[in-house]
N, C-alpha and C positions, 0 to 999 in steps of 0.2 A: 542368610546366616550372618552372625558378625564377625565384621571382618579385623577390629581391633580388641587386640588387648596391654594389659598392662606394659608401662614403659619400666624397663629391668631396675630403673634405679625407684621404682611403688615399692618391690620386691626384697630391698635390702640390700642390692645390689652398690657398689664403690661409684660415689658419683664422680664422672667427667666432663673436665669442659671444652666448648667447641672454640676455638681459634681459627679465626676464617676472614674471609672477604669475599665479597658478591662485585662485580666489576660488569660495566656494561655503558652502553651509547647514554644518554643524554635520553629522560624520564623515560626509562625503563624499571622504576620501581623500585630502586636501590635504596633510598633513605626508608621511603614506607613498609617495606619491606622489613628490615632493622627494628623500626620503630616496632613494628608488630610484634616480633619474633622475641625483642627484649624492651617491654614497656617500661620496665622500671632500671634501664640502665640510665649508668651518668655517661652525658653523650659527651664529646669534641667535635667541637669542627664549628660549621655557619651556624651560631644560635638562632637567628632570624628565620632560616629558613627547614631548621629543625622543627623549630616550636611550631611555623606554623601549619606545614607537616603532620605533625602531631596530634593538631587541635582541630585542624581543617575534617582532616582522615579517620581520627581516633577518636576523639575529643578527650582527649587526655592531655595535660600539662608534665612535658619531658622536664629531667631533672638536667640541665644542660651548664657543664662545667666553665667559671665558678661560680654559678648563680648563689644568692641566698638558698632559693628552693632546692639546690646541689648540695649545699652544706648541710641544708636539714636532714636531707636523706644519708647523709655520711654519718652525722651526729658529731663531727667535732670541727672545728673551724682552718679552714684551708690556709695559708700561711699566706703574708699580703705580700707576698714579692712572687709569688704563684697566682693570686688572684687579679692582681689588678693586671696581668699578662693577656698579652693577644692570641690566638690559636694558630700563632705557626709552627714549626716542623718541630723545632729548639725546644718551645712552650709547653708543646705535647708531652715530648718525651721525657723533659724536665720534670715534670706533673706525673705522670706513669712513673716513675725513678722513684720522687716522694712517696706514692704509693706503693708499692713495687719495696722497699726498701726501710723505711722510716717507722710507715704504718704496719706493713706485712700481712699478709694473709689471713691471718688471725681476728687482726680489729674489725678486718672489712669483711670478716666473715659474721662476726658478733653484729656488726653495724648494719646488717640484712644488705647490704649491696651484691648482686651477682652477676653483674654482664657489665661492660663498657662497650660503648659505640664508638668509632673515630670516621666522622659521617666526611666521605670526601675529601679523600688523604690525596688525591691528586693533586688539590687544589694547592695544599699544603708543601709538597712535595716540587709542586712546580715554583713557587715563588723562592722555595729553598734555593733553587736550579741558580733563579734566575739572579737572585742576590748574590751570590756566591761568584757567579760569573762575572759580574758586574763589579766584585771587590778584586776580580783576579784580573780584569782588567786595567784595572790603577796602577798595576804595575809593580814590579819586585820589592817595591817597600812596604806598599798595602797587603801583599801577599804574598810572602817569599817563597813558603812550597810549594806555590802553584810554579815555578821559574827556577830553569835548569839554565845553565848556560850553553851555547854549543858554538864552539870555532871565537872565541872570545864575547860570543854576542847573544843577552837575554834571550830565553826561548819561552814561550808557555805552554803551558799541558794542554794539547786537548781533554783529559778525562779528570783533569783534579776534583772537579766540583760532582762527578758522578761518581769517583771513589770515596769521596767524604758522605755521601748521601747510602752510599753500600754501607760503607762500616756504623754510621747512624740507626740504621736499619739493625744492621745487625745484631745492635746492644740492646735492640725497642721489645725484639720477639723474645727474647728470656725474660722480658721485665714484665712485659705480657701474662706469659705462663707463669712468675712467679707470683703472681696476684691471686691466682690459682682459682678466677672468678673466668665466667664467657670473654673471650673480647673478640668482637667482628669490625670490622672496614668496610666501608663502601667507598670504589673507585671508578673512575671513567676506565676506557678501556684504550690497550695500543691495535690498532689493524697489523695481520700482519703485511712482511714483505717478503718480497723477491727481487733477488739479485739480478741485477741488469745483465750481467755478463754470464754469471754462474749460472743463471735460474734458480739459484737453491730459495728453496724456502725458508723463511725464519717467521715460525708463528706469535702472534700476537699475545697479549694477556693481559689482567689488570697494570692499569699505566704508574707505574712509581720511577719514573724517570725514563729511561732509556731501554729499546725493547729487549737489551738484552738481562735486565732487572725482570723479567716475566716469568722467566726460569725458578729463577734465587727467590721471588717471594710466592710460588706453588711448592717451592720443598721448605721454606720456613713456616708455612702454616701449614694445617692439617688439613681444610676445607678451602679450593679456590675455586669458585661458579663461576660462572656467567648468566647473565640474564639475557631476554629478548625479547621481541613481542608474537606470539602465535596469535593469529585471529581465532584459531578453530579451537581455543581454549573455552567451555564452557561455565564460564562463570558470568552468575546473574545482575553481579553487580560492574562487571562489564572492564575485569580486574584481567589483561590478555597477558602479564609476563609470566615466561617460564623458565627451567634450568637450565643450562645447559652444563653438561658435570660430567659425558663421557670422556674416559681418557683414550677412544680410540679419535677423540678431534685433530682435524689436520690443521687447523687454521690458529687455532686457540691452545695456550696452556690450561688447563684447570686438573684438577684434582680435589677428591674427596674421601682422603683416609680411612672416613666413619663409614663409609657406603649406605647414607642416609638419604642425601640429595638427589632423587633419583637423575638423570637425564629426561627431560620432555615432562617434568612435571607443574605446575604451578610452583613459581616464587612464594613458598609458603614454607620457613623456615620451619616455624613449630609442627605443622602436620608433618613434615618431614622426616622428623626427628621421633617423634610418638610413637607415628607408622614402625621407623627402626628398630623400636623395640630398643636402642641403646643406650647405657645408661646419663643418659643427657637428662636435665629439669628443667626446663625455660618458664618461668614463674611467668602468673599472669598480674595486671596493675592489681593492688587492692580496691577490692570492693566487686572486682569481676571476675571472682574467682568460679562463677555459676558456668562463665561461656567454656569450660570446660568439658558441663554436661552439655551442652547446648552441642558443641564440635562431637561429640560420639552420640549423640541423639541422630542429629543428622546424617554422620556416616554410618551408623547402623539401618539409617530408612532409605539410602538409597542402597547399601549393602541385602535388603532385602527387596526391593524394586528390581533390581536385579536380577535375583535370584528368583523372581516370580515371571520379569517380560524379558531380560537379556540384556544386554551391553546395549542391546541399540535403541534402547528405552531412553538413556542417561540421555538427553539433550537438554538444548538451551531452553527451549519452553517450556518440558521438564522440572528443570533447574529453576527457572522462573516459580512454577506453581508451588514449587514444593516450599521457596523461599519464604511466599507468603503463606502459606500454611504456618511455618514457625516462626513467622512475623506475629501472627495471631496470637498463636499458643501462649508465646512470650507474653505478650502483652494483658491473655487472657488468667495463665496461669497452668500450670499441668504439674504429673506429677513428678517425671525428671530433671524438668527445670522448673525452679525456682527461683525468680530474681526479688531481693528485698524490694518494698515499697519507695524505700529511697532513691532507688537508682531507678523505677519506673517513669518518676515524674523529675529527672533531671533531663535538660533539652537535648544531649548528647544521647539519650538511650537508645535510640534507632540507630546510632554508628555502633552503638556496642554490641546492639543484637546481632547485625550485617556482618559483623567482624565475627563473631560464634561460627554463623552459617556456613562465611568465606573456610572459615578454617575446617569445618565439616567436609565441606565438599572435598576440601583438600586434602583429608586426613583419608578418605574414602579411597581418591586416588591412588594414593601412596601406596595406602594398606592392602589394593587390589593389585596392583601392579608387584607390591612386594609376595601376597602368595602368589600369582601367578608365574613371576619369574624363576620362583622355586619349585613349582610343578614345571616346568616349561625344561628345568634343567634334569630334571627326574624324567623326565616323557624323551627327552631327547639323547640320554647319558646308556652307553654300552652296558648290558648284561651285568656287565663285571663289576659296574661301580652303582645300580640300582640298591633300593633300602634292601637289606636282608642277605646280599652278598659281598663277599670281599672285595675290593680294591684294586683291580691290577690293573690300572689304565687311566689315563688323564682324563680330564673333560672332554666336551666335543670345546671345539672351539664355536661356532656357530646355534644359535637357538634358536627353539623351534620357529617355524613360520607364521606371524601375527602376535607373536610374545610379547610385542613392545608394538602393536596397534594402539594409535591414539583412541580419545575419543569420536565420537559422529562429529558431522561436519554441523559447523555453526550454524542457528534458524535467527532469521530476525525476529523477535516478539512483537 
């Protein structure tokens, strides 16, 4: 049976945007990730290694701020003491402000722009740190509010340059939401720690400075993940990151307001979000607007593979066969997918097909995992609070046993 249906904002439903960050170790999937989920955002951060990202992965050409090709997609011209700027912490925010303020909501609504990326705000964030420290270093003239006096003699702050990077932060996330477009971050992550003395724990999270910044930037956005690598992830194309998004984590802050991002699912924003049913649109690049059908084609054929041999069908050689199957079709032609003639014979087509698939399979998960968590809480919820009687009792706290069973164990092909 299938397992997907319409996203609430098909419906008429008020659309909203996601405000997030995905955070995690070193290539765990965080820029391609991004890149997928908002192909036609204007990125920030490493042009060089966005684009290549992009092209390598996608074969798509990012619109990466303030490129020409950035301008075009805005449709009016970036102001030159904005453009000929570097991407650091100042530059961002400055550029987000002009937007955010100048342009407003309105133009960049007219001007087809809907997401921003800010790929790598660590990176950004740390040399904020480190510059800052280094002018506070200079000494009471270079920096005066960093330098207190005590007992007649200069003192310096230990926390000046983390307070100035808090209050920075904190004017970035309203300018954000005021664009009233997606905007997501991609960051490295802090581990957490423990107290030497105390043993207490202080858990870790996306790294913007100091880990106690992990807190304050999970209640400024709406959506804080984390990625990871599972082996036992059954994608064909050999794609292992997953979520990680429960808030009963001990190690990790994250949070996920929308309750889109499942925990244990593939890093696949846009299946995520489908699956949710919530009123989110993450538009695809122009021209691929087919891998649409292509991702419910595919979740609907393992949606009934399922339903004909069981969960324990879904494997990787499975996934293998099934891939080349709508590798064919694609290629061949059928009648819920259709791709123009033009995009057939472009050299990228087999990344744009593989990118349908990935999102299939993953929109499959989501969608499986999201009915069954909701039978799982009906099959396991007292008398009192089942459909068709009233209310007098909370949930269970615990669900049923195997409600949140991954998939089968990975096969080599």
């Amino acid at each position: 049976m299938p397992l997907v249906g319409q996203n609430k904002s098909d419906t008429g439903a008020e659309r909203v945007n996601l405000v997030g960050c995905v955070f995690g170790a070193e290539k765990r999937m965080k820029t391609s990730s991004a890149i997928a989920a908002f192909p036609n955002a204007i990125f920030f951060g490493d042009p060089d290694r966005t684009r290549e990202t992009a092209l390598v992965e996608y074969g798509i050409e990012p619109a990466i701020w303030p490129s020409g090709h950035c301008q075009d997609r805005l449709g009016f011209d970036i102001p030159e003491e904005l453009a000929l700027r570097s991407m650091e912490l100042d530059d961002v925010f400055g550029s987000l402000a002009w937007l955010a303020n100048d342009i407003g909501p309105d133009e960049l609504a007219a001007s087809g722009v809907d997401s921003f990326v800010w790929d790598d705000a660590t990176n950004a964030v740390s040399a904020f740190l480190a510059e800052t420290e280094m002018l506070m270093a200079q000494g009471p003239e270079a920096c005066p509010d960093a330098w207190t006096t005590r007992d007649g003699a200069p003192v310096m702050s230990s926390w000046y340059h983390y307070q100035q990077l808090d209050r920075k932060l904190q004017r970035a996330i309203p300018l954000a939401r005021k664009m009233r477009t997606h905007f997501w971050v991609t960051a490295h992550e802090i581990d957490p720690k423990v107290d030497k003395k105390t043993r207490k724990l202080t858990r870790g999270g996306a790294a913007f400075g100091s880990i106690s910044q992990c807190g304050k930037v999970a209640r400024w956005l709406s959506t804080v993940v984390r990625t990871e690598i599972d082996e036992s992830w059954i994608d064909p194309y050999d794609a292992r990151a997953v979520i990680r998004s429960s808030w009963r984590d001990r190690n990790y802050i994250v949070n996920d307001s929308n309750r889109a991002l499942l925990d244990g699912g593939p890093l696949n924003i846009r299946a995520a979000v489908r699956a949710s049913k919530r009123a989110l649109i993450l538009s695809r690049h122009p021209g691929l607007e087919w891998q649409d059908d292509l991702m419910l084609a595919v979740a609907d054929a393992i949606g009934k593979q399922v339903d004909s041999h069981g969960i324990e069908s879904v494997t990787l050689d499975s996934m293998i066969d099934m891939s080349r199957r709508f590798e064919a079709e694609c290629r061949t032609g059928s009648d819920s997918i259709i791709i123009p003639d033009d995009i057939l014979e472009l050299p990228h087509c087999d990344l744009y097909i593989q990118w349908g698939i990935q999102d299939g399979l993953a929109l499959w998960w989501f969608a499986n995992e999201q009915r069954r968590s909701r039978r799982s809480i009906v099959e396991t919820a007292p008398e009192s609070v089942k459909p068709g009687k009233a209310a007098t009792s909370g949930l269970p706290a615990k669900k049923a046993a195997g409600s949140r069973a991954f998939l089968g164990k990975k096969k080599v092909p």
